[in-house]
Backbone bond lengths (Angstrom), bond angles and torsions (degrees), N, CA, C in turn:
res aa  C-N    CA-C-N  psi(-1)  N-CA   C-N-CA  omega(-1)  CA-C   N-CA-C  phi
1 X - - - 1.467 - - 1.537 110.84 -
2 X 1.411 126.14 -49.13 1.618 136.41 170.70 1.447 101.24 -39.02
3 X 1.856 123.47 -75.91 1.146 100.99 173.29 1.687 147.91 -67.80
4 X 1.051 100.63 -13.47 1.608 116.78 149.93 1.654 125.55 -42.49
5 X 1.305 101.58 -44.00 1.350 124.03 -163.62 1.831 90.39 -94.05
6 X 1.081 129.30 -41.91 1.574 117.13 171.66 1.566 132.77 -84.02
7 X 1.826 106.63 -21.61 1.469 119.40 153.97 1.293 115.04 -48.68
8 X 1.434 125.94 -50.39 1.236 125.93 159.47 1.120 159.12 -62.43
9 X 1.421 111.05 -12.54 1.375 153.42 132.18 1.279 115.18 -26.23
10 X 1.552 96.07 -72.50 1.199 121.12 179.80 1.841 126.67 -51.37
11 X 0.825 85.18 -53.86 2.049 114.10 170.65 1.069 111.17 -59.39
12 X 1.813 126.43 -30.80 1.531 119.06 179.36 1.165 102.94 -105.82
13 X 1.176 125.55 -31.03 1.745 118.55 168.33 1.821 113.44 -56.51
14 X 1.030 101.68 -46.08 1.262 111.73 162.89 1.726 140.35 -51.09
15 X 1.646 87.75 -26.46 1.655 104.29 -169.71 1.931 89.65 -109.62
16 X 0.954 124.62 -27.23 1.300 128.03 165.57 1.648 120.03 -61.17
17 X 1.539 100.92 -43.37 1.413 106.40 166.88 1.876 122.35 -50.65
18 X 1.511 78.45 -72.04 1.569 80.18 178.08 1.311 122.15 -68.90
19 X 1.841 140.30 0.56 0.920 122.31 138.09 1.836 148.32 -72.65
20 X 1.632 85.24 -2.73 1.530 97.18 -179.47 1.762 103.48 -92.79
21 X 1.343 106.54 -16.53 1.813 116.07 -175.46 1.145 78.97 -65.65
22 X 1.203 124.80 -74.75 2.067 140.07 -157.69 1.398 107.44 -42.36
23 X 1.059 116.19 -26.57 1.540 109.21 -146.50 1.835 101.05 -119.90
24 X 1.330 109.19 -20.44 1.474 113.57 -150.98 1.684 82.34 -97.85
25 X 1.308 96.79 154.81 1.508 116.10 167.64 1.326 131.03 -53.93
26 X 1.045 141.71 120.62 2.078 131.07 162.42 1.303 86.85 -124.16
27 X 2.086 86.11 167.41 1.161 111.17 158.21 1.096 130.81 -111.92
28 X 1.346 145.79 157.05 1.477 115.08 179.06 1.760 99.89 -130.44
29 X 0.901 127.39 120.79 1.562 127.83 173.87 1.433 117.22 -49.84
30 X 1.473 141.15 81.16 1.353 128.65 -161.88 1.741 115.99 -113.51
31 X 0.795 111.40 -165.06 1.449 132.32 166.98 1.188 116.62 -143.74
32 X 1.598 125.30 112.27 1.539 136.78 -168.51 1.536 118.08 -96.42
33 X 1.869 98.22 99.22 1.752 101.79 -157.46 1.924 85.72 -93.55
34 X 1.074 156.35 -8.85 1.098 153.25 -160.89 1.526 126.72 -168.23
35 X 1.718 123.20 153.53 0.990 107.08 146.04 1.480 104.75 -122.97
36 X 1.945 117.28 -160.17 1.194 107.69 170.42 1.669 91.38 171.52
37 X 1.309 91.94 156.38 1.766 103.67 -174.54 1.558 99.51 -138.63
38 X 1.466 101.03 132.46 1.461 117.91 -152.86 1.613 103.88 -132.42
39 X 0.840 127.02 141.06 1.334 140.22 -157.12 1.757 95.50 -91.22
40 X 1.387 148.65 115.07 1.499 128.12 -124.55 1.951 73.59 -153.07
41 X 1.129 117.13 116.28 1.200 145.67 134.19 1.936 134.79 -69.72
42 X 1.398 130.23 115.05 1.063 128.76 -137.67 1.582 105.76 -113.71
43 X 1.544 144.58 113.39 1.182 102.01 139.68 0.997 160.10 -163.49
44 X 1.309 161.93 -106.13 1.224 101.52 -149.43 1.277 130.54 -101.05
45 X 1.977 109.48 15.71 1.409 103.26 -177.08 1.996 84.11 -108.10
46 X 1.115 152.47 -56.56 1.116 136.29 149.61 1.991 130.68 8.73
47 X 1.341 95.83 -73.54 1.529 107.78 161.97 2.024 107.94 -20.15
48 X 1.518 95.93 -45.02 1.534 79.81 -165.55 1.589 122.45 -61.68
49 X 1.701 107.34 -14.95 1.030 139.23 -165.19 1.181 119.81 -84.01
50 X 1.415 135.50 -8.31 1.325 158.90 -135.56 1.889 94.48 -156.93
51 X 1.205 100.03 133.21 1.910 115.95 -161.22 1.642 88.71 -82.02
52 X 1.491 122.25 -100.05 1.214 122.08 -152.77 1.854 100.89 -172.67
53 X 1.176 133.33 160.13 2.020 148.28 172.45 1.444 77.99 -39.27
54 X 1.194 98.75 159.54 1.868 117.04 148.55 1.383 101.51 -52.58
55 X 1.142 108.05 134.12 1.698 118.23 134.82 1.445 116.58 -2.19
56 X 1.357 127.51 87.86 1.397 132.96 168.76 1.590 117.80 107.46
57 X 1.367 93.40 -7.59 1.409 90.54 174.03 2.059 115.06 -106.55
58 X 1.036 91.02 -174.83 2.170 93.51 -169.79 1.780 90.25 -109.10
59 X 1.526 87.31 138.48 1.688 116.27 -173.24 1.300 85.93 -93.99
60 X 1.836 115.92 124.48 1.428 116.17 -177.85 2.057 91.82 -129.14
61 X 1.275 113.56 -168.60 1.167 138.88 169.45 1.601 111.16 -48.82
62 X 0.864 118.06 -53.34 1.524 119.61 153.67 1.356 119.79 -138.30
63 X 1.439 124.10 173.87 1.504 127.70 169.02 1.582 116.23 161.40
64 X 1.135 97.12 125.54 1.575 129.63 166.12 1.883 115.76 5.56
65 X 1.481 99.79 91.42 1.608 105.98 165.69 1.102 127.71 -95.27
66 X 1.240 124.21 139.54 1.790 133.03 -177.59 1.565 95.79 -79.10
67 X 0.914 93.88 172.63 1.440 104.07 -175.58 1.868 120.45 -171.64
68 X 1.173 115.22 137.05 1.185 122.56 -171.19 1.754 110.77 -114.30
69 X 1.385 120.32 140.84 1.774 114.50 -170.20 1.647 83.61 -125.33
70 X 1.059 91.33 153.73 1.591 85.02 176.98 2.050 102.24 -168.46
71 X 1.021 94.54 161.92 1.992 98.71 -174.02 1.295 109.19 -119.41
72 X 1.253 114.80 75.53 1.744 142.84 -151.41 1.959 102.10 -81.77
73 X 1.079 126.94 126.38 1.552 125.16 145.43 1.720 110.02 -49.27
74 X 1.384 102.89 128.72 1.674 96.14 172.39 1.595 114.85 -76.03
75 X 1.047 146.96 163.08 1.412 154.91 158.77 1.719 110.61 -150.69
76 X 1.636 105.93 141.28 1.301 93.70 -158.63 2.151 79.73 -130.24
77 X 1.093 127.54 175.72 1.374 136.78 -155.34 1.572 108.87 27.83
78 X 1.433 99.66 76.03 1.974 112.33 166.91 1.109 100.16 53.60
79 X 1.613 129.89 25.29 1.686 121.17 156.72 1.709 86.93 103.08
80 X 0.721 97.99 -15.78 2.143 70.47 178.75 1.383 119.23 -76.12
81 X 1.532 124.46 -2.37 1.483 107.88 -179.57 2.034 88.35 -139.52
82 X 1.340 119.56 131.68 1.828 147.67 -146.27 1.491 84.09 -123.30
83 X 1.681 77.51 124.40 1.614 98.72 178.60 1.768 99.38 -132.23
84 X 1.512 132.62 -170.95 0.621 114.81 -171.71 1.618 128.25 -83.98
85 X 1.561 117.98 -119.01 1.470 99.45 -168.61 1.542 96.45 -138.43
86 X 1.454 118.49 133.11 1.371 118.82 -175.79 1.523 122.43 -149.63
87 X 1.592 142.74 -172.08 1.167 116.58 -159.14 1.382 100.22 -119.02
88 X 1.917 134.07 125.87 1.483 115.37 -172.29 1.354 72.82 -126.45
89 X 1.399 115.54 158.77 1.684 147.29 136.78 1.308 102.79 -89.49
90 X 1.763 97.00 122.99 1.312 112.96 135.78 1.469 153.75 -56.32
91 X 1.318 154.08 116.47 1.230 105.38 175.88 1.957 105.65 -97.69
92 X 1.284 99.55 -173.51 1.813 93.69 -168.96 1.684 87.15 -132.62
93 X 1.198 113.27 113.66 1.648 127.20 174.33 1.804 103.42 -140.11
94 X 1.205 96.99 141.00 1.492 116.47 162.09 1.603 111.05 -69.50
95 X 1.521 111.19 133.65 1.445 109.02 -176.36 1.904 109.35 -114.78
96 X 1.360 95.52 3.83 1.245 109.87 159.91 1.778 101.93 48.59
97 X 1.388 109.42 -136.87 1.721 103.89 -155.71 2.300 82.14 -122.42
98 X 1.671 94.60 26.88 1.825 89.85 168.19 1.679 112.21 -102.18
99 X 1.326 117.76 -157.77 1.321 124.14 -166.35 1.956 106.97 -88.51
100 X 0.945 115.17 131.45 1.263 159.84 5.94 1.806 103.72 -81.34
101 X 1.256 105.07 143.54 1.882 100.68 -172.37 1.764 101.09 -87.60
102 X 1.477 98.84 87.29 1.364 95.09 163.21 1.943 101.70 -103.03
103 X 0.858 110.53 -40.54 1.670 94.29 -179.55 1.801 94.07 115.58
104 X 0.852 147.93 23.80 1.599 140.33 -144.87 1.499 95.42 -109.38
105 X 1.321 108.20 103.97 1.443 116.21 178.46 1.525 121.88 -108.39
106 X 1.665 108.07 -14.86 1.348 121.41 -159.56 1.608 115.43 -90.72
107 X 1.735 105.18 28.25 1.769 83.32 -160.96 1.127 139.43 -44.33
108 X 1.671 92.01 -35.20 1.740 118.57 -176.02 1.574 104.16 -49.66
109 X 1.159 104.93 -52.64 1.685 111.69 -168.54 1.565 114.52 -49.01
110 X 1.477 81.88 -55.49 2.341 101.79 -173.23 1.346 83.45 -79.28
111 X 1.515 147.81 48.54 1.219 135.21 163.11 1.604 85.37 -124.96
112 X 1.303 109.01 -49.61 1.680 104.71 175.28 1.162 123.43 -55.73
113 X 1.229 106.89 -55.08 1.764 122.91 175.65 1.748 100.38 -38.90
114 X 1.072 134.75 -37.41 1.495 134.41 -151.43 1.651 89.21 -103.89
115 X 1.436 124.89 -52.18 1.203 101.35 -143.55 2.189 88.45 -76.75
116 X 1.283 118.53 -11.31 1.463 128.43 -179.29 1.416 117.19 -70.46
117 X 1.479 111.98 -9.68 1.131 136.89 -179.69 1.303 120.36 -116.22
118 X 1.387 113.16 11.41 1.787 118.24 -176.16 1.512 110.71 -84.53
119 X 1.607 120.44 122.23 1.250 119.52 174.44 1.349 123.01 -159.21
120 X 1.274 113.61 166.65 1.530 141.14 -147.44 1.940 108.25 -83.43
121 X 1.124 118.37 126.00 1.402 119.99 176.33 1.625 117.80 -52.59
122 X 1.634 129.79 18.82 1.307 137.39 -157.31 1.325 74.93 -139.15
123 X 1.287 140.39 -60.88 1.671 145.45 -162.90 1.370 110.23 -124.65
124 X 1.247 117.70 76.62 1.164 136.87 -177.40 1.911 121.62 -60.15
125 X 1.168 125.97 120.39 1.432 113.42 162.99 1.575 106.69 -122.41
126 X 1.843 116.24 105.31 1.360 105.59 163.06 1.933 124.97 -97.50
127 X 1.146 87.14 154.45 1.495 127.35 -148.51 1.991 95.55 -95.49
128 X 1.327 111.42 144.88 1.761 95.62 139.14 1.845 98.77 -114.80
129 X 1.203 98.74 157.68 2.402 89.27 -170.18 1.962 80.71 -130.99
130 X 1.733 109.30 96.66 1.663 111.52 170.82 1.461 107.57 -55.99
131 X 1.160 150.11 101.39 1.505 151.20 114.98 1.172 145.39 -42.89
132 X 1.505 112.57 137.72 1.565 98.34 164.69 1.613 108.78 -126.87
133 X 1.598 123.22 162.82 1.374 115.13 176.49 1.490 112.24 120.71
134 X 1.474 113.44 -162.14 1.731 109.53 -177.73 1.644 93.80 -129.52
135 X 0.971 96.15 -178.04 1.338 95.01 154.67 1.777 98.69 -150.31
136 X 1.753 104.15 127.81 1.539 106.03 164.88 1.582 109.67 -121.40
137 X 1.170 111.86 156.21 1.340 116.31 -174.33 1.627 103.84 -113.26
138 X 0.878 133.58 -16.52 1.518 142.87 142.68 1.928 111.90 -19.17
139 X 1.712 97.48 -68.21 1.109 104.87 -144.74 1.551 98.89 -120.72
140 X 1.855 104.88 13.49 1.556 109.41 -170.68 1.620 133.36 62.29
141 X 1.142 109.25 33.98 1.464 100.17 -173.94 1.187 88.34 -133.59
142 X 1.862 96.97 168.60 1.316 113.12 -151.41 1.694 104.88 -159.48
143 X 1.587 107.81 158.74 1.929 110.39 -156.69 1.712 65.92 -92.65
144 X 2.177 94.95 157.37 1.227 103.10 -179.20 1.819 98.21 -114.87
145 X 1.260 105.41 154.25 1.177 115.61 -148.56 1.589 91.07 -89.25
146 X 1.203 134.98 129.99 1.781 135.35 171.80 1.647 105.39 -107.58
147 X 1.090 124.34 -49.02 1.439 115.46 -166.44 1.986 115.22 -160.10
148 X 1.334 89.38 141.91 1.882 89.89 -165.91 1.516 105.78 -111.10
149 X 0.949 135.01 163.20 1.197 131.01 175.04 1.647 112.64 -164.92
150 X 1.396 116.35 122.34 1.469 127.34 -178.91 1.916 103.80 -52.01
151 X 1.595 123.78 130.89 1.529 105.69 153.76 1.889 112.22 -125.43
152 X 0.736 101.86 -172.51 1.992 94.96 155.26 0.521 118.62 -54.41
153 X 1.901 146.51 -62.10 1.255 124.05 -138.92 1.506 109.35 176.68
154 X 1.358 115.69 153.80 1.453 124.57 -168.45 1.777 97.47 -52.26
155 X 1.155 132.82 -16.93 1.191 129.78 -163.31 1.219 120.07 -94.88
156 X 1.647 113.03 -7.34 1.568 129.60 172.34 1.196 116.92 -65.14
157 X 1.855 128.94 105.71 0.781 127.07 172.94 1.947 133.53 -104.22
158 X 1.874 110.16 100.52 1.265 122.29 -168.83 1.562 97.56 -29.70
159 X 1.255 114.79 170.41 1.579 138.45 168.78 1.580 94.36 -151.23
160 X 1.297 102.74 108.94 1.935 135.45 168.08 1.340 96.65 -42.28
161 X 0.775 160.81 57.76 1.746 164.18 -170.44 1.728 101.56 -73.83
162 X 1.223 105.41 -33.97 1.306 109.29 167.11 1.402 128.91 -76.55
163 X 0.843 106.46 -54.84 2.138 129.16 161.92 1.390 77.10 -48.69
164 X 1.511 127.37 -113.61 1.690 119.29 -174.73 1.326 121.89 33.97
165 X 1.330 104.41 -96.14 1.691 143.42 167.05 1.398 93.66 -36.27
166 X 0.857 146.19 -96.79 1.536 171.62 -138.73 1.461 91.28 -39.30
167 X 1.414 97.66 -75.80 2.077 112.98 -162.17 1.703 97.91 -56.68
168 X 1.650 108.04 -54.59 1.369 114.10 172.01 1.622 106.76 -14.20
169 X 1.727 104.86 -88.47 1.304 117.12 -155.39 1.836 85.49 -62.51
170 X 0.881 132.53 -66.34 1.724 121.10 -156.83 1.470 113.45 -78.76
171 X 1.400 113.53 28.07 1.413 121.07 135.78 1.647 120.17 -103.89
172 X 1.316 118.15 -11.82 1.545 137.82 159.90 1.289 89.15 -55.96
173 X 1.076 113.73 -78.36 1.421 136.43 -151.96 1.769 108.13 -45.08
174 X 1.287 90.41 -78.18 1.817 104.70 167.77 1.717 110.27 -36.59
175 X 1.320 117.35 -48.48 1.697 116.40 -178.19 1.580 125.19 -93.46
176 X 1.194 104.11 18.62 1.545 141.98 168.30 1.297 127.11 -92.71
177 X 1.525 103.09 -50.44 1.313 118.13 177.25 1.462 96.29 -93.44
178 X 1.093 147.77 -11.85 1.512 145.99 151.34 0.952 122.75 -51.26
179 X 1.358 105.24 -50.51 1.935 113.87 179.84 1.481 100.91 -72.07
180 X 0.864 119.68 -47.47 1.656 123.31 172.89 1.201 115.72 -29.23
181 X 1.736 119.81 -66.25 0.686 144.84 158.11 1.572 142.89 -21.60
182 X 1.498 104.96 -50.23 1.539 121.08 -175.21 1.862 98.30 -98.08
183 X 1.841 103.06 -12.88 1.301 85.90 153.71 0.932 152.32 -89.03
184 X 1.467 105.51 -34.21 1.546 108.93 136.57 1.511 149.71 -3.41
185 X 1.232 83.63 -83.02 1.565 112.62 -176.52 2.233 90.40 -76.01
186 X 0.867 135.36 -29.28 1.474 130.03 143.16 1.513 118.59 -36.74
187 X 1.126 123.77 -54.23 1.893 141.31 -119.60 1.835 83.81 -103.06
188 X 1.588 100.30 -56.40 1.077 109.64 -138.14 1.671 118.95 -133.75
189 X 1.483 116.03 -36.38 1.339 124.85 150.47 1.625 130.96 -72.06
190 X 1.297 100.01 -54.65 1.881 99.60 165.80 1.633 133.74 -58.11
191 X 1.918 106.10 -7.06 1.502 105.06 179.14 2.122 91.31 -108.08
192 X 0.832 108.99 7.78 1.443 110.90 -179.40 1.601 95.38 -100.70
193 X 1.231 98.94 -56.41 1.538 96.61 174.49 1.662 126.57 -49.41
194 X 1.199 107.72 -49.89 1.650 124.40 168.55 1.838 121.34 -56.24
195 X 1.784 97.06 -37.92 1.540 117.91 172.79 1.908 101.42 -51.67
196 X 1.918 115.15 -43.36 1.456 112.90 -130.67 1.589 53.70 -107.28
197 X 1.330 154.13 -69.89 1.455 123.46 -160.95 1.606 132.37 -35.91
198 X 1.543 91.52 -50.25 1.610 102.71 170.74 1.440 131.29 -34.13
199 X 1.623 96.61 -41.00 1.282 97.48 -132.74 1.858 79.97 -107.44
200 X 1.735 110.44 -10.88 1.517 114.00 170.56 1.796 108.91 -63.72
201 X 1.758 84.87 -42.80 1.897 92.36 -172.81 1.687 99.62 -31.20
202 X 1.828 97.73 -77.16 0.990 128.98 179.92 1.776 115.80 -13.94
203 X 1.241 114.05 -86.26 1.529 122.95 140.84 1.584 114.46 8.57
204 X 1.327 105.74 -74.13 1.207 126.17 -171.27 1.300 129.61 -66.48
205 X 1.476 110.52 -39.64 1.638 135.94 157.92 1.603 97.34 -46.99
206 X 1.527 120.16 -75.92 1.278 124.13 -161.87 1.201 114.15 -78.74
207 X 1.388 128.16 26.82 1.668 132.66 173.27 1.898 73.31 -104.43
208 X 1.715 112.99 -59.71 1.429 106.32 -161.85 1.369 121.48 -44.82
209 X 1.105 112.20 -33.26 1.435 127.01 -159.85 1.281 94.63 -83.73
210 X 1.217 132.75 -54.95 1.910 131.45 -174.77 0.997 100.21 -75.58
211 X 1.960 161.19 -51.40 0.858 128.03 137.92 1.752 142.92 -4.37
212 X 1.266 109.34 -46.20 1.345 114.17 -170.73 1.746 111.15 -84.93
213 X 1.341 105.45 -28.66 1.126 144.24 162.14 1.807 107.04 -26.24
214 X 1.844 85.01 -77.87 1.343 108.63 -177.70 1.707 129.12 -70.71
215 X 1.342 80.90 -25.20 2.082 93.90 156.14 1.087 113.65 -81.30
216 X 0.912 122.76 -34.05 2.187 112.41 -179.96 1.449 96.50 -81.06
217 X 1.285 131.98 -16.94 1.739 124.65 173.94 1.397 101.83 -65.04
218 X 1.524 117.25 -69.46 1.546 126.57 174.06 1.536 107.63 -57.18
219 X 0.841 160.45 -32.67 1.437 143.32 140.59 1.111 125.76 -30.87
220 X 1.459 105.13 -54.05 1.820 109.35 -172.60 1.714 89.04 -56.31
221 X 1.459 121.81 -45.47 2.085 114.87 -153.44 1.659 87.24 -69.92
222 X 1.340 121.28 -34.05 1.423 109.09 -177.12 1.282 114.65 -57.02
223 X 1.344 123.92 -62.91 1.248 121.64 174.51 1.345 111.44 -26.10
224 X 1.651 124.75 -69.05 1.151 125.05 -158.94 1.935 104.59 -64.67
């Protein structure tokens, strides 16, 4: 049961992890060599990976993704530790009022913003491009692009201010609902618990006692 009880542990800490990777914001320091809109076929374990139509339009069997190419610096824990330099696509989808709740209504716009910003390794324009998601090339999926922003230079390094904040409060959070918790289970479970011991003792005494009862009866016929 102990290891039962820590496999499982294990599996939601784990499944918690990789939903806060998925879901939480980065930045990635890039350079934006392209865009392109691709006629995007879905399926069906992929699909989950892919947001939803623009804003106002009908989610069909397939249809048309924007897309951003870009020649990104790697950084791996939400950009605080720079790795080297490699090639990711974005894609650019509205995430509308579904899961993850960013609110992202503007694709069209951050589709302009990027392609106004496309440039050449001789005439450089770097970018930070906010994302969320993975990207596998296995299974076709791809981080969706939320917000771009012009800086100086490949050497600008974001600070997650949001991620920050985030873990902050939901380690509040988590040791909040702990204290809560052990008061509880103080207040209100441990004298129930102590009540159902008692009252087992109890139980237990008076099985002993009629038992003992019932041996000094059969003793006394032995004697005789």
């Amino acid at each position: 049961m102990r290891n039962f009880r820590r496999i499982f542990r294990i599996t939601v800490f784990v499944a918690f992890g990789l939903l806060l990777h998925y879901a939480l914001p980065q930045k990635d320091v890039a350079r934006i060599t392209g865009t392109d809109t691709i006629r995007q076929d879905f399926s069906s374990f992929n699909r989950w990976f892919f947001a939803q139509a623009d804003s106002g339009n009908v989610d069909g069997v397939n249809r048309d993704v924007l897309f951003i190419t870009a020649q990104r610096k790697q950084t791996y824990l939400f950009g605080l530790i720079r790795g080297g330099d490699d090639v990711m696509v974005y894609r650019n989808e509205d995430t509308g009022w579904i899961w993850p709740p960013y609110f992202k209504f503007d694709t069209r716009d951050l589709q302009g913003e990027a392609q106004d910003l496309v440039s050449t390794a001789e005439d450089p324009k770097w970018v930070t491009i906010t994302h969320y998601g993975w990207r596998n090339r296995f299974f076709t999926i791809f981080p969706n692009a939320i917000a771009i922003k012009q800086i100086d230079g490949p050497d600008y390094r974001p600070v997650p201010w949001f991620n920050i904040v985030f873990f902050i409060a939901l380690i509040i959070g988590i040791l909040f609902i702990r204290a809560m918790w052990m008061q509880f289970r103080e207040r209100t479970l441990d004298p129930i618990a102590d009540k159902a011991g008692d009252r087992l003792d109890h139980v237990n005494a008076d099985l002993a006692e009629r038992r003992g009862r019932i041996r000094r009866w059969l003793d006394s016929w032995k004697s005789k």
